[in-house]
PDB file with one MODEL, atoms N, CA, C and O in Angstrom:
MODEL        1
ATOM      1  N   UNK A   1       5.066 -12.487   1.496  1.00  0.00           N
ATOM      2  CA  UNK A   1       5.049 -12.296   0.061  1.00  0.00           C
ATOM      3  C   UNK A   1       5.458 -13.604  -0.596  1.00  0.00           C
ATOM      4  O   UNK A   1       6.306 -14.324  -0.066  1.00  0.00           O
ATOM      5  N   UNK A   2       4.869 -13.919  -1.739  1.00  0.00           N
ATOM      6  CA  UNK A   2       4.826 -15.272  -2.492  1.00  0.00           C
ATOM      7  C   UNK A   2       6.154 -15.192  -3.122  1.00  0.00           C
ATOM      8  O   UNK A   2       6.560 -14.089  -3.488  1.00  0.00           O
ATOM      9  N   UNK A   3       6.887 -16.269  -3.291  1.00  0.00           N
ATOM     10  CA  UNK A   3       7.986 -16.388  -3.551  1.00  0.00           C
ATOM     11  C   UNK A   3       8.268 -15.821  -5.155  1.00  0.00           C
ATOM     12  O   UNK A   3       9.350 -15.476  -5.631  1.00  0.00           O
ATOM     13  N   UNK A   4       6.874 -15.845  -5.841  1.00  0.00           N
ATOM     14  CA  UNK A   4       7.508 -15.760  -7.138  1.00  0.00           C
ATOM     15  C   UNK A   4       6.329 -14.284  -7.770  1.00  0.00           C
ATOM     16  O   UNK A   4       5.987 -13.951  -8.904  1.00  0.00           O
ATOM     17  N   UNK A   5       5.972 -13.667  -6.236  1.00  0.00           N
ATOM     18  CA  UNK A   5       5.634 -12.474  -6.582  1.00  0.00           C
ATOM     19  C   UNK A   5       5.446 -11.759  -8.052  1.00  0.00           C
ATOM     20  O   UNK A   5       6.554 -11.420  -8.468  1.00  0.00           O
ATOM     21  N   UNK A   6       4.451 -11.443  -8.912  1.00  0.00           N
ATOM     22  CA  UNK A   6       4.333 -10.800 -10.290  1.00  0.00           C
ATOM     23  C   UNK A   6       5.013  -9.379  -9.692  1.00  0.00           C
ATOM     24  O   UNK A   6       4.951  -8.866  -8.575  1.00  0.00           O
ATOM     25  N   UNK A   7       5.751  -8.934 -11.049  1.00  0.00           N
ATOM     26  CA  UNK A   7       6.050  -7.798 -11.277  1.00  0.00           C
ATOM     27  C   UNK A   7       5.303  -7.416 -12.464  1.00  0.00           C
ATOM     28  O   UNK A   7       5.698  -7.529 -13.624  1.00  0.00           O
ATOM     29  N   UNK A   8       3.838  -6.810 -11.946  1.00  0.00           N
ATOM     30  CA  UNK A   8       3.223  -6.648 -13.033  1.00  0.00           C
ATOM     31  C   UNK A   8       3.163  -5.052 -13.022  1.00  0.00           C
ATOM     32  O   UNK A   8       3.833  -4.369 -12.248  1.00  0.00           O
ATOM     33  N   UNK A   9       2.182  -4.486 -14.078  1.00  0.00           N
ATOM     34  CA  UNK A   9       2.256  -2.750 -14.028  1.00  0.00           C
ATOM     35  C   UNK A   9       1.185  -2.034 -13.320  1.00  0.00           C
ATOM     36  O   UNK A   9       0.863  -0.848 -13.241  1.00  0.00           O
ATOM     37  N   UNK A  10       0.632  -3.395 -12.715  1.00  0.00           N
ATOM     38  CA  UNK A  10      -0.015  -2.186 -11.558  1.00  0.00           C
ATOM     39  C   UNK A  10       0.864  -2.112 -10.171  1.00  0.00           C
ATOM     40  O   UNK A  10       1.262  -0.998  -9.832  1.00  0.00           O
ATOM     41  N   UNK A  11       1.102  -2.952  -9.567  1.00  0.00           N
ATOM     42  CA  UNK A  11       1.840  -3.043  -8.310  1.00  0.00           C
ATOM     43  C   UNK A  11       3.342  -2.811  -8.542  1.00  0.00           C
ATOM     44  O   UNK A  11       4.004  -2.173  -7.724  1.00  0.00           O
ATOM     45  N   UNK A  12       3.959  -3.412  -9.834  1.00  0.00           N
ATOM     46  CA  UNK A  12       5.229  -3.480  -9.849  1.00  0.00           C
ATOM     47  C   UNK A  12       5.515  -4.580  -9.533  1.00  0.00           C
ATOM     48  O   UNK A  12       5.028  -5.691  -9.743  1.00  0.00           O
ATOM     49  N   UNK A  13       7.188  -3.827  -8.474  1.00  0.00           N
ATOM     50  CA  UNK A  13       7.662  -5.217  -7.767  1.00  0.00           C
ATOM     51  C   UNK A  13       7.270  -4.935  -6.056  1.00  0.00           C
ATOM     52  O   UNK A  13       7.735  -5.606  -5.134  1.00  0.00           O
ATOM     53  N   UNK A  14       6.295  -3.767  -5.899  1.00  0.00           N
ATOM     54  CA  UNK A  14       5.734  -3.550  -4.142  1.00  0.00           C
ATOM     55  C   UNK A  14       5.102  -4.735  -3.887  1.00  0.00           C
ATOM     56  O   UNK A  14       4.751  -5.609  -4.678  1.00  0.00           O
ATOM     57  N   UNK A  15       5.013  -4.683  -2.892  1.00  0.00           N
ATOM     58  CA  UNK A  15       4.070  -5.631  -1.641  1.00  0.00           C
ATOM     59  C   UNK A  15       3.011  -4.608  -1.330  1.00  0.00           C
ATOM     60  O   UNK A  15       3.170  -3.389  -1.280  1.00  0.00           O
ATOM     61  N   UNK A  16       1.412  -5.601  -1.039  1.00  0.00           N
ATOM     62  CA  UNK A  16       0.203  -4.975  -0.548  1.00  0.00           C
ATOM     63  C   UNK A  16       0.235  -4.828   0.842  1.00  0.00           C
ATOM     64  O   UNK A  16       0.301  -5.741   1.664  1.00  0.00           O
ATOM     65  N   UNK A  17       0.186  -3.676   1.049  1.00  0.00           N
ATOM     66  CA  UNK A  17       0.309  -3.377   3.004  1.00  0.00           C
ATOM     67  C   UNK A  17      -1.423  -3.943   3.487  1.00  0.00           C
ATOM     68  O   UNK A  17      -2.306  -3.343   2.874  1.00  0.00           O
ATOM     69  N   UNK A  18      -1.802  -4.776   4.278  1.00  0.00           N
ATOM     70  CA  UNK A  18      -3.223  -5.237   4.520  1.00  0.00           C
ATOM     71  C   UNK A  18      -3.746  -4.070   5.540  1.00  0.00           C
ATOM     72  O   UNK A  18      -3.279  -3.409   6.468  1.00  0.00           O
ATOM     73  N   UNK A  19      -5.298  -4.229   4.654  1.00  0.00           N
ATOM     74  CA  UNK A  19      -6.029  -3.070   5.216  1.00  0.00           C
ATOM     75  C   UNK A  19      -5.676  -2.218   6.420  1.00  0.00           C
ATOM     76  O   UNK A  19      -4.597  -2.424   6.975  1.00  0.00           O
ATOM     77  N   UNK A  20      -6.371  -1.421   6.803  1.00  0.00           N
ATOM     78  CA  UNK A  20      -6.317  -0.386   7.814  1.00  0.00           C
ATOM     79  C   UNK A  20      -7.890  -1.189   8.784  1.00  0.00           C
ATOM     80  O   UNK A  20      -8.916  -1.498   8.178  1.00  0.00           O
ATOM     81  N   UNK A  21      -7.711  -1.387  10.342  1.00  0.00           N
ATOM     82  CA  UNK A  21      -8.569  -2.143  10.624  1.00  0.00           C
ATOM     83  C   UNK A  21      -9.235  -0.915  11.767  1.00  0.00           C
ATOM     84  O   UNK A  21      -9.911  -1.301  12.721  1.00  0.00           O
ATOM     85  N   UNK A  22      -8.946   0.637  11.534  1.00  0.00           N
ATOM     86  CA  UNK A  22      -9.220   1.164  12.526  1.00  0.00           C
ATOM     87  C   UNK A  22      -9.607   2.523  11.468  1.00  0.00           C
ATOM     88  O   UNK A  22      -9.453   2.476  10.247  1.00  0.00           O
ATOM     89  N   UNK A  23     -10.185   3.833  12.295  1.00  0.00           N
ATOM     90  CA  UNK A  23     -10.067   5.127  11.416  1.00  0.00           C
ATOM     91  C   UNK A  23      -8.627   5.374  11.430  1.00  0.00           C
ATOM     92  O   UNK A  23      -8.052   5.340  10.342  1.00  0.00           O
ATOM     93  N   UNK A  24      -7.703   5.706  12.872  1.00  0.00           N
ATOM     94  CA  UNK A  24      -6.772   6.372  12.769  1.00  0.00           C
ATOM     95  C   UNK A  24      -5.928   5.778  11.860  1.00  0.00           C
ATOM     96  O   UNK A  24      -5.398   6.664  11.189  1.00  0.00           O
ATOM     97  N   UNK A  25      -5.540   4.613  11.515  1.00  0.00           N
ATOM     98  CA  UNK A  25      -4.732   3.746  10.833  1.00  0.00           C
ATOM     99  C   UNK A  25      -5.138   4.149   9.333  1.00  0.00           C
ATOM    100  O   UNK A  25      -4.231   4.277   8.510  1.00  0.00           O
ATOM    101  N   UNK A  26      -6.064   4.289   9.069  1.00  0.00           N
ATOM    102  CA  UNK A  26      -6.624   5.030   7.998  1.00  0.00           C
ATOM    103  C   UNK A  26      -6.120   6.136   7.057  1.00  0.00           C
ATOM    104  O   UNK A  26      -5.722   6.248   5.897  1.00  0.00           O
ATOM    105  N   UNK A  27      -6.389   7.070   8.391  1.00  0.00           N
ATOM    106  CA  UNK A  27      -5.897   8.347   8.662  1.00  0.00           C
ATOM    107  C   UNK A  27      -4.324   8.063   8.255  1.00  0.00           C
ATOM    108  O   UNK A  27      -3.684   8.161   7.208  1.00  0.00           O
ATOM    109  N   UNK A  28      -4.038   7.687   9.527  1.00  0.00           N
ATOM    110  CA  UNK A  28      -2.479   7.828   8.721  1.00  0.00           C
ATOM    111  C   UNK A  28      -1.906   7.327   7.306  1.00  0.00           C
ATOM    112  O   UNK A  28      -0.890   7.927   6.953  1.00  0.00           O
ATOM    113  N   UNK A  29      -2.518   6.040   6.180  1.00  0.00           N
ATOM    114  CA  UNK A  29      -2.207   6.191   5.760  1.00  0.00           C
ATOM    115  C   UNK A  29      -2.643   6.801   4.217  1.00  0.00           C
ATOM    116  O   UNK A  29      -2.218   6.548   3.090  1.00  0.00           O
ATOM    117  N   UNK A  30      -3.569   7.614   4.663  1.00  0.00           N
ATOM    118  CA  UNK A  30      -4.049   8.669   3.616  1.00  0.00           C
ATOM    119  C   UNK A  30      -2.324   9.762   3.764  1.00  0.00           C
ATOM    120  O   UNK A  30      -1.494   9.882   2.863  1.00  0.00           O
ATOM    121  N   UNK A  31      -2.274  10.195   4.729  1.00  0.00           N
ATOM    122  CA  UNK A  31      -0.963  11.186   5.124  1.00  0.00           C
ATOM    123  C   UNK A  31       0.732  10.569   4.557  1.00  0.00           C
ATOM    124  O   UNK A  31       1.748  11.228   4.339  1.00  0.00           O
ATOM    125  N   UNK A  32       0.531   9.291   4.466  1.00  0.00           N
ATOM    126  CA  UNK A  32       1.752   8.715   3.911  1.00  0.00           C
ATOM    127  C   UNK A  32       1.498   9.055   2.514  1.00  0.00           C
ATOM    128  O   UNK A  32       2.256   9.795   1.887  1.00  0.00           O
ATOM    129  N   UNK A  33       0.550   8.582   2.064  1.00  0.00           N
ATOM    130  CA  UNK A  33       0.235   8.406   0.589  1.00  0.00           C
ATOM    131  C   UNK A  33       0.756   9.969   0.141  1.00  0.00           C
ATOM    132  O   UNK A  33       1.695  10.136  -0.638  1.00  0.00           O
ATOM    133  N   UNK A  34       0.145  10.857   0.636  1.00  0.00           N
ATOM    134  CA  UNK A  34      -0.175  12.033   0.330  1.00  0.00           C
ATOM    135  C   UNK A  34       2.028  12.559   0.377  1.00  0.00           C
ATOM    136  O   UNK A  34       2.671  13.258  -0.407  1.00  0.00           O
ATOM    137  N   UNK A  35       2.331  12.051   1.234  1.00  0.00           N
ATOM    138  CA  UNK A  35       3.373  12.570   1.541  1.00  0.00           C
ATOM    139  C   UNK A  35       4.494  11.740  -0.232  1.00  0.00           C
ATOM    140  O   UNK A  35       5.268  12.301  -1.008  1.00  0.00           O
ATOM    141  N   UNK A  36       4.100  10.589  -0.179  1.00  0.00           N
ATOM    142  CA  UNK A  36       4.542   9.627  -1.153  1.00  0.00           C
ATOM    143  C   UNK A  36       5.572   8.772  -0.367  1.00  0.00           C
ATOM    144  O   UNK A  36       6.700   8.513  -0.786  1.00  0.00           O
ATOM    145  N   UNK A  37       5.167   8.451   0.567  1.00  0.00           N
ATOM    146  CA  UNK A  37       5.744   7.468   1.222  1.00  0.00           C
ATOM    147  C   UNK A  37       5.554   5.887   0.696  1.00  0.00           C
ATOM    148  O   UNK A  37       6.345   4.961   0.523  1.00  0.00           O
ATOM    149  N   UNK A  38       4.083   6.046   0.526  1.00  0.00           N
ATOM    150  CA  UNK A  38       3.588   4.630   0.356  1.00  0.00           C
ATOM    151  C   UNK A  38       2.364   5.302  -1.091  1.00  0.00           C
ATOM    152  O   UNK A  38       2.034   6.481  -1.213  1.00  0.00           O
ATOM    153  N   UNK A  39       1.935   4.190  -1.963  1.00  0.00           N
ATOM    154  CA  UNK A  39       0.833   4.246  -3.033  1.00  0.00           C
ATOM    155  C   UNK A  39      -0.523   3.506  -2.609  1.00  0.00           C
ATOM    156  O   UNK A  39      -0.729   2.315  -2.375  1.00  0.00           O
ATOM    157  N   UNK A  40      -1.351   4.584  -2.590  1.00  0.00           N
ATOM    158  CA  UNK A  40      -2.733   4.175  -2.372  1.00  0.00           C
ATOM    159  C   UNK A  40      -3.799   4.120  -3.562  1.00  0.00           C
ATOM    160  O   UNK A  40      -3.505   4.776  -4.562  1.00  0.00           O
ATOM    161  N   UNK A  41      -4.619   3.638  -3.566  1.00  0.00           N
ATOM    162  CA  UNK A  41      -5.648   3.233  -4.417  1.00  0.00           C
ATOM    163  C   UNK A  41      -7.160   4.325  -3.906  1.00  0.00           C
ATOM    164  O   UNK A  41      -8.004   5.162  -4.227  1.00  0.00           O
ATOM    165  N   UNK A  42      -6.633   3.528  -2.977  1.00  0.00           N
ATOM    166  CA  UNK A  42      -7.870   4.427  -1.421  1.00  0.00           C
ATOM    167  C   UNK A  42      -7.636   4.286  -0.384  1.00  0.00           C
ATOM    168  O   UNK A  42      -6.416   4.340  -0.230  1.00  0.00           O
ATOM    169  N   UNK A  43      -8.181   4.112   0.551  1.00  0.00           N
ATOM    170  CA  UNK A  43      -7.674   4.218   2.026  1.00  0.00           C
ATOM    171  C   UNK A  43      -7.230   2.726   2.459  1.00  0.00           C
ATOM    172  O   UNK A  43      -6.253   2.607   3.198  1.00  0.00           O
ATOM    173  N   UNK A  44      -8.070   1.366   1.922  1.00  0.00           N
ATOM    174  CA  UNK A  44      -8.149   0.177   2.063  1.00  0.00           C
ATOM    175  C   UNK A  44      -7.124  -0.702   1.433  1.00  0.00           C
ATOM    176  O   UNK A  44      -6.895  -1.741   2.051  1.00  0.00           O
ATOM    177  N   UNK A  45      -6.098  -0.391  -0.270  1.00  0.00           N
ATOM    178  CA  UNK A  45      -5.556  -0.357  -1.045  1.00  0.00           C
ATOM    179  C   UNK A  45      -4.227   0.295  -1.364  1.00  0.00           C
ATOM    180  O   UNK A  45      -3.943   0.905  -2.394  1.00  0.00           O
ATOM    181  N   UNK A  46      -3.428   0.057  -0.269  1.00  0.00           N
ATOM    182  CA  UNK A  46      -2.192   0.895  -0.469  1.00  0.00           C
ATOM    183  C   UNK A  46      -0.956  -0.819  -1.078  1.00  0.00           C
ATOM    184  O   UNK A  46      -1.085  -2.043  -1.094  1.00  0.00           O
ATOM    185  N   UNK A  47      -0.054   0.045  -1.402  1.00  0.00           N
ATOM    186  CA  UNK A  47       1.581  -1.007  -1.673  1.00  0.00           C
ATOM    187  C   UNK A  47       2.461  -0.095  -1.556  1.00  0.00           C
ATOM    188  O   UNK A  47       2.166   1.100  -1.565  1.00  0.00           O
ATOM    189  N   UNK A  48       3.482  -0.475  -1.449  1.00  0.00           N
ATOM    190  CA  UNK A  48       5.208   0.090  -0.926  1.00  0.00           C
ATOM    191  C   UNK A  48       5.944  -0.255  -1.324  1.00  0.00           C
ATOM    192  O   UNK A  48       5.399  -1.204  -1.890  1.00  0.00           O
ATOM    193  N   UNK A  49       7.578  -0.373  -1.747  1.00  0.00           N
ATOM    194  CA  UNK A  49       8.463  -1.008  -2.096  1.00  0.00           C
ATOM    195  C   UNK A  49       9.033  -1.632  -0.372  1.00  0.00           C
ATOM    196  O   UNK A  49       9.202  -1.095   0.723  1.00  0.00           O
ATOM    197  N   UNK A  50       9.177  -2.995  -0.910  1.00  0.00           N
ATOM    198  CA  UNK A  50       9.925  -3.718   0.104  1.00  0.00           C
ATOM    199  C   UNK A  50      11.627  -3.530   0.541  1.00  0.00           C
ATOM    200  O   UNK A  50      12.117  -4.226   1.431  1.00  0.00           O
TER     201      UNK A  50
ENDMDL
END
């Protein structure tokens, strides 16, 4: 993460978790999202608080 990271109002102050390079990885994090573990966009598009 860039040192001077935006805290803007789409992301906040999260970090972008990089893609899902598989289905299951996918999979799981449709199930986080869903749970509200992590914020997704779509399956490709998730962030988290650090």
């Amino acid at each position: 993460m860039p040192a001077n990271w935006p805290n803007n109002e789409l992301v906040k102050d999260h970090v972008i978790i990089p893609p899902a390079t598989d289905v299951k990885t996918a999979e799981e994090r449709l199930r986080q999202a869903k749970t509200g573990e992590i914020e997704c966009y779509d399956w490709w598009l998730c962030h988290k608080k650090l």
